[in-house]
C-alpha positions as CSV (number, residue, x, y, z in Angstrom):
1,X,-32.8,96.2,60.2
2,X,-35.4,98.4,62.3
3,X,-34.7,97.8,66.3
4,X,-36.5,95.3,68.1
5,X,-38.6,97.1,70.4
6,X,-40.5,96.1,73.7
7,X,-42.4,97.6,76.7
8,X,-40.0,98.8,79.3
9,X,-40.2,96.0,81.9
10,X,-38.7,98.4,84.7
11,X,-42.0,101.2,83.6
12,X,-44.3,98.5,83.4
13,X,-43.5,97.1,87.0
14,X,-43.2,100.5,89.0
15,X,-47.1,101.2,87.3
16,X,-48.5,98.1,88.1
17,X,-49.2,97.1,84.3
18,X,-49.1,93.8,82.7
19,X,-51.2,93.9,79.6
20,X,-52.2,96.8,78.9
21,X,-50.2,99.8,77.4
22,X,-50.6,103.1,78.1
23,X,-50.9,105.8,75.2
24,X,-47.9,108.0,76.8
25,X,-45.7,104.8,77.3
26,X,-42.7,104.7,74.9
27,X,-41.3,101.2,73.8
28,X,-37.7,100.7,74.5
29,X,-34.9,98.1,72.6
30,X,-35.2,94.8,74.0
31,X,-32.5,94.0,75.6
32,X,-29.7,91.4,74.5
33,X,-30.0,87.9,76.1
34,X,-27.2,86.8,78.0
35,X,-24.2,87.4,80.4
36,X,-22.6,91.2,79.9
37,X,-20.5,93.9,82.1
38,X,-22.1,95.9,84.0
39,X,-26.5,93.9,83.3
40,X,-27.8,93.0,86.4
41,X,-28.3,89.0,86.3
42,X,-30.3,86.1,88.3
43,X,-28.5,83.6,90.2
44,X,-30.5,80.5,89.3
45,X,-27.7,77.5,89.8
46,X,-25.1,76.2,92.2
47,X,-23.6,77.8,95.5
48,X,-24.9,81.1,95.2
49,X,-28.3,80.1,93.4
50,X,-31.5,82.7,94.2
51,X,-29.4,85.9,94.4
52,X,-28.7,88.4,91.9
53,X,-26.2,91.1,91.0
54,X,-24.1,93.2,88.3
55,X,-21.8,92.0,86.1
56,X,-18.4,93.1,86.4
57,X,-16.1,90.7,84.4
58,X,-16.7,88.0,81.9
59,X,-14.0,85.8,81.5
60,X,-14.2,82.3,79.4
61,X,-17.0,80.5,81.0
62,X,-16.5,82.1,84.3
63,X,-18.8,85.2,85.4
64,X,-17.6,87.7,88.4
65,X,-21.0,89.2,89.8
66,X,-21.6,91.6,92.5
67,X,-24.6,90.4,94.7
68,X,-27.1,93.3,95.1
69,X,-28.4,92.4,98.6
70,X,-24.6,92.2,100.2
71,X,-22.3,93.8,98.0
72,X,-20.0,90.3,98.0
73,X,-18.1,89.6,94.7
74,X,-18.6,86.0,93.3
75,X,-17.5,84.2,90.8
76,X,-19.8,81.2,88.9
77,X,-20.2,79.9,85.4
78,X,-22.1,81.4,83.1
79,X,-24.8,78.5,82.8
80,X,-25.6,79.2,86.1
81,X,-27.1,82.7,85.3
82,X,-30.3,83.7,84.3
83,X,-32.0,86.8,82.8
84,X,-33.6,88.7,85.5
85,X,-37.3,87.9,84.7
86,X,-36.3,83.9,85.7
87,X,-36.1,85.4,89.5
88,X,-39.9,86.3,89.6
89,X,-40.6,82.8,88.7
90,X,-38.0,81.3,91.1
91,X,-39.1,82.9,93.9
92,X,-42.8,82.1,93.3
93,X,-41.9,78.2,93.0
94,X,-39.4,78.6,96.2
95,X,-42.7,79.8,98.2
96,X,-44.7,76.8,97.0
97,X,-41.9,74.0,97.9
98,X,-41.6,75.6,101.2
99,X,-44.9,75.8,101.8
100,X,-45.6,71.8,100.6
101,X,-42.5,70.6,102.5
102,X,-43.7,71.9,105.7
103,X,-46.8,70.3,105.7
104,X,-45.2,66.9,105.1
105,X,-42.5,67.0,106.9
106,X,-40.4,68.7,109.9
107,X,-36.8,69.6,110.3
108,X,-34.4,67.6,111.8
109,X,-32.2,69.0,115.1
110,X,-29.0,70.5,114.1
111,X,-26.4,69.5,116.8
112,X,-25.1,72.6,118.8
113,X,-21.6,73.2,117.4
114,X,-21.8,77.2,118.8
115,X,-18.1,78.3,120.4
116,X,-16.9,81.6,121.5
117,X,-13.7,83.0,120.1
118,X,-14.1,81.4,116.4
119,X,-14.3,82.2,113.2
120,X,-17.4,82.0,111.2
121,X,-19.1,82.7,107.6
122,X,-22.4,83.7,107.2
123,X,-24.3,81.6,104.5
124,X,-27.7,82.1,104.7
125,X,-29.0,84.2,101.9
126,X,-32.0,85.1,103.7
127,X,-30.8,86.9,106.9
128,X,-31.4,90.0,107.5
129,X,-32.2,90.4,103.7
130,X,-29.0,88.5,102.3
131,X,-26.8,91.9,103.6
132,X,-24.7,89.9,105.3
133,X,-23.8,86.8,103.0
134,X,-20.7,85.7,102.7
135,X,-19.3,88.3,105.6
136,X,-17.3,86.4,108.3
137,X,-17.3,87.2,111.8
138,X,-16.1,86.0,115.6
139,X,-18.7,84.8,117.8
140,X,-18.4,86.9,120.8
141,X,-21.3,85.1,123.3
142,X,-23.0,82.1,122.9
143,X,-26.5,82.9,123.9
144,X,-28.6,79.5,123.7
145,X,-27.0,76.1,122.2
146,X,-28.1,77.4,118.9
147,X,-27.8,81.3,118.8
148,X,-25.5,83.3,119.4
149,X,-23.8,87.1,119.1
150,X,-21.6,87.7,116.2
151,X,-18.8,90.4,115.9
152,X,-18.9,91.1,111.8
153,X,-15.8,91.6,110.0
154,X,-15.4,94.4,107.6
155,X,-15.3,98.2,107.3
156,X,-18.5,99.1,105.9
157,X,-20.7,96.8,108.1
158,X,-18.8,96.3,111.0
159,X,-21.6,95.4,114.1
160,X,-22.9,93.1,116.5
161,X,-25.4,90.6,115.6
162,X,-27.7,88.1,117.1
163,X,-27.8,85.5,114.5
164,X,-28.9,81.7,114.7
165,X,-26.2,78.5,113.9
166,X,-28.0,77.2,110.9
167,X,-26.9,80.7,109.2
168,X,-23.7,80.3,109.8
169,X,-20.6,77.4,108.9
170,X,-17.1,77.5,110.1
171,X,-14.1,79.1,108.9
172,X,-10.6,77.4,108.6
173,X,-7.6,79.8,109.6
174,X,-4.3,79.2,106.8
175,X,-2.0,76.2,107.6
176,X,-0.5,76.6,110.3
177,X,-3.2,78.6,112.2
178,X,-4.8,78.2,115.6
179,X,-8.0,76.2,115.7
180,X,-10.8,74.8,117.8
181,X,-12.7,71.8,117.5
182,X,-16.4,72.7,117.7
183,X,-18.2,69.5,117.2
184,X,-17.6,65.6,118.6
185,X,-15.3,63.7,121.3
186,X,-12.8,66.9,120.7
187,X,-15.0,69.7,121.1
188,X,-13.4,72.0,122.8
189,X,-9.9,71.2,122.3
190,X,-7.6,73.3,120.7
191,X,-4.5,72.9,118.4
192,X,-3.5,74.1,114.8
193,X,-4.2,73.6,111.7
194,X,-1.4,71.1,109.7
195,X,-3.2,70.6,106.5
196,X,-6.8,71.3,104.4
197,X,-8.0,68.1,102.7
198,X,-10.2,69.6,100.1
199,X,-11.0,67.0,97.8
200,X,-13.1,65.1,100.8
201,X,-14.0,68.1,103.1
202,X,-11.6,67.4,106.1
203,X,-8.5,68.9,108.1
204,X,-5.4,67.6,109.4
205,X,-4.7,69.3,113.0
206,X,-2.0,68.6,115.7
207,X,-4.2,68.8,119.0
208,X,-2.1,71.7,121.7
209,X,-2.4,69.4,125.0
210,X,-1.3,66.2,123.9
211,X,-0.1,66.6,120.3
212,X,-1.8,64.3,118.7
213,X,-3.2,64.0,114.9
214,X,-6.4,64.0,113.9
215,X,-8.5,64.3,110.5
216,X,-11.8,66.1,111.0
217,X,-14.4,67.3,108.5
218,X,-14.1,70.5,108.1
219,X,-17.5,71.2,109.5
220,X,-16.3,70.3,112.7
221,X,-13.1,72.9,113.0
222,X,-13.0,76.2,113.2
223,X,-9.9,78.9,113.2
224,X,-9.5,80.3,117.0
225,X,-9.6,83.8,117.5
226,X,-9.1,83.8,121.3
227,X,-6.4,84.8,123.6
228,X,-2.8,83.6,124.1
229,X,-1.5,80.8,126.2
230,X,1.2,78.4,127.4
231,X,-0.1,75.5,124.8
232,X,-0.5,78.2,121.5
């Protein structure tokens, strides 16, 4: 069976060619569809969808990627991978939506949930190029109601950062942990964590001052990071 041979996509891009073929240019194997260690695939589904990465382990239905832009390790099913050409396409129909949904409509105001001394993830894929998604940090000063200064976590990209709320969403210390309420009639009390709720997205916490119980979305808790006192 002769090899099924194609023009080398990566060649083709870097000279600005589409359809026509130089004499010099060699054709290369075409390369076998699907999920495998160590090919570089597209995010096109679910949590993560929009980024890409390599291929590190395949196991079951499950697929453990390494996201280019960030380095992160993820883990999501192998129907929600693409081959890379998909991503051109993506992206091309992501500008359009944007671009329609603005003219039609405006976004909503996010209620200020901003703290000092807690725990966040950064989820936005676009910031700063998607280098930082996924990395968690402490918000060290709250500059406006919706920005703020973020102290990153992690050896290799270890920095200060001005970074906007909507980037961000809170992160829940282990049970037993110190936390802060960031949004509602409790925002700014503190207390610990008792349980995590996950199968409806809320917290059990025992509040420092008064000790009383409360169930909170976990939107509006975040681990606390912050000094010592009497009431931890």
């Amino acid at each position: 069976k002769k090899p099924d041979l194609v023009r080398d996509p990566q060649v083709a891009a870097e000279a600005g060619l589409k359809n026509v073929k130089t004499l010099d240019e060699k054709l290369v194997e075409r390369e076998e569809l699907g999920p495998r260690e160590g090919k570089r695939m597209y995010i096109a589904y679910g949590r993560h969808s929009g980024l890409s990465g390599r291929v590190l382990k395949i196991t079951g239905d499950k697929v453990m990627i390494e996201l280019t832009n960030s380095g992160k390790v993820v883990t999501v099913r192998t129907s929600e991978v693409a081959e890379m050409g998909v991503a051109t396409k993506a992206k091309v129909g992501e500008k359009r939506d944007r671009s329609d949904k603005g003219k039609s409509s405006t976004t909503p105001a996010t209620n200020p949930w901003l703290l000092s001394n807690i725990r966040v993830r950064i989820v936005s894929k676009s910031f700063k190029g998607g280098q930082y998604y996924l990395m968690k940090g402490v918000i060290v000063d709250v500059l406006t109601p919706t920005d703020c200064l973020l102290q990153t976590e992690g050896a290799a990209m270890a920095n200060t950062i001005e970074i906007p709320q909507r980037a961000l969403e809170t992160v829940l210390p282990k049970t037993g942990g110190r936390v802060c309420v960031v949004a509602g009639e409790l925002r700014g009390r503190r207390g610990k964590l008792l349980e995590k709720i996950k199968s409806n997205g809320t917290a059990s916490i025992q509040l420092n001052d008064d000790f009383s119980a409360h169930i909170l979305p976990f939107d509006a808790v975040a681990e606390y990071v912050g000094a010592l006192d009497e009431d931890d």
